[in-house]
C-alpha positions in Angstrom: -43.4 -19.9 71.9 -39.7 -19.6 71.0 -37.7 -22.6 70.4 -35.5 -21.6 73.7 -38.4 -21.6 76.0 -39.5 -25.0 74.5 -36.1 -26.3 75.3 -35.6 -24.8 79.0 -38.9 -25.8 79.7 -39.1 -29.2 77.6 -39.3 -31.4 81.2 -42.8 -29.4 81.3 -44.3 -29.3 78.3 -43.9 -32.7 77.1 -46.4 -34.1 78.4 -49.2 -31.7 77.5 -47.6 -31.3 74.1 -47.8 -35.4 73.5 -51.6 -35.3 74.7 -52.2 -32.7 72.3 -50.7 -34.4 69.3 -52.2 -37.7 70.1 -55.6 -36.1 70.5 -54.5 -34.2 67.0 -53.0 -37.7 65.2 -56.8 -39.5 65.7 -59.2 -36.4 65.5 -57.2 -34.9 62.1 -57.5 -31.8 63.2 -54.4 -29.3 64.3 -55.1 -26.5 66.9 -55.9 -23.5 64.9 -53.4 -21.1 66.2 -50.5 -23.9 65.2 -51.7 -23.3 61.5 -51.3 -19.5 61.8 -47.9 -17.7 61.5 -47.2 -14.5 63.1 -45.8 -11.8 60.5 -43.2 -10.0 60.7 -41.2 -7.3 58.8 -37.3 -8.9 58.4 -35.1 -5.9 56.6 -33.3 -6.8 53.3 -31.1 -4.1 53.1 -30.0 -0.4 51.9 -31.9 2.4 54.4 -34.0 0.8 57.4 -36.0 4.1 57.7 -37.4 3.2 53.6 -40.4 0.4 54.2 -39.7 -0.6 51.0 -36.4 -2.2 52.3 -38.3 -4.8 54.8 -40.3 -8.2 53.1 -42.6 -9.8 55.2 -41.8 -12.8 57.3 -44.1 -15.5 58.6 -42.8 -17.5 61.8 -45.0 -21.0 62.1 -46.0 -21.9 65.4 -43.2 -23.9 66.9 -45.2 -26.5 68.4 -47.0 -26.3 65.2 -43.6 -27.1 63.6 -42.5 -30.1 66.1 -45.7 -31.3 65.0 -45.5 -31.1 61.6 -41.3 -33.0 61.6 -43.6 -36.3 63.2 -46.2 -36.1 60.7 -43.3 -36.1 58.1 -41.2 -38.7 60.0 -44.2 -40.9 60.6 -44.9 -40.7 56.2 -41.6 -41.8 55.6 -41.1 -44.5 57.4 -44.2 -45.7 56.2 -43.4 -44.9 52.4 -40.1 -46.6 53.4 -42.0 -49.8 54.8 -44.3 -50.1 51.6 -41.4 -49.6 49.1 -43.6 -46.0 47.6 -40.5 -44.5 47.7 -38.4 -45.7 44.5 -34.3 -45.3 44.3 -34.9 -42.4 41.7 -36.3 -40.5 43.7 -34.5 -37.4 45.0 -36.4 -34.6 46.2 -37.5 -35.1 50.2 -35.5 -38.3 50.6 -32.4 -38.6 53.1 -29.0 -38.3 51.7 -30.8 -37.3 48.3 -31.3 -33.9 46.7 -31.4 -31.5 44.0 -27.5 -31.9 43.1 -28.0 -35.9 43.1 -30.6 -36.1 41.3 -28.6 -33.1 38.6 -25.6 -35.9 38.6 -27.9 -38.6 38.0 -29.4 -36.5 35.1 -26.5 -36.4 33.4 -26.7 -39.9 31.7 -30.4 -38.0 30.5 -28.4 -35.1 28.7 -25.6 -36.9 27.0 -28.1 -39.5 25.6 -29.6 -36.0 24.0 -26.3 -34.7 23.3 -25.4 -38.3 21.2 -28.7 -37.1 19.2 -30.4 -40.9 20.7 -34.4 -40.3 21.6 -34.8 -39.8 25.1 -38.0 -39.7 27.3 -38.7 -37.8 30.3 -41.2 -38.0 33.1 -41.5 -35.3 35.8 -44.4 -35.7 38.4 -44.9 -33.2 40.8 -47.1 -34.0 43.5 -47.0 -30.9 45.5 -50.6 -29.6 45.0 -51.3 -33.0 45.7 -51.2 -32.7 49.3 -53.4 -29.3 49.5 -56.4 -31.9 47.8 -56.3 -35.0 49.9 -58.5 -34.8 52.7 -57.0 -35.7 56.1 -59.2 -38.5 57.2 -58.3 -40.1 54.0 -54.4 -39.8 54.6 -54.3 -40.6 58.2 -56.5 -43.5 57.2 -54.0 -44.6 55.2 -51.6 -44.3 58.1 -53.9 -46.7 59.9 -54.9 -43.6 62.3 -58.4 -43.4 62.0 
């Protein structure tokens, strides 16, 4: 569904939408056609008539993806309320990012540059979340 039918017709859908995430939020499990994308060729550039000029492009399920922005606001706040979430952390944080957490790297490099010993720690948790089973997150969440 495009994002402008979803807002001309938001009066309408709201309600079936909420039932279906509620239903989704205690079962832990999404509709499968929100987990599927719908591919598409998107042209890079040069000749549109070479197929070698188009890369594919997958477009998420836009309820799918209103979903997804509660799920994320709903971990936050609760990383926020149980102090997970640390002061040094950049990435996924608000008002945080890439470029703050480069500046606050500096004081890192010109403790190398000085020649002192330095010690570094990078975690990524990224696969992390393909591992977890649901029940056991939204358990967490106090959800199931």
């Amino acid at each position: 569904m495009h994002p402008r039918i979803l807002r001309q017709l938001a009066d309408i859908v709201t309600k079936p939408l909420s039932v279906i995430f509620e239903k989704s939020w205690w079962s832990g499990e999404v509709p499968g056609d929100w987990k599927e994308g719908i591919t598409m060729p998107f042209f890079k550039k040069y000749r549109k008539g070479d197929p070698g000029n188009y890369q594919p492009l997958s477009l998420p399920s836009m309820p799918g993806k209103i979903m997804e922005q509660i799920l994320l606001e709903a971990m936050i706040r609760y990383m926020e309320e149980m102090e997970v979430i640390w002061d040094n952390q950049h990435g996924f944080t608000k008002a945080k990012s890439c470029l703050t957490k480069s500046v606050a790297f500096y004081g890192v490099t010109a403790s190398v540059d000085k020649g002192r010993a330095t010690d570094v720690i990078y975690l990524n948790f990224s696969k992390a979340f393909d591992i977890i089973p649901c029940k056991t997150f939204l358990s967490k969440l106090g959800r199931c």
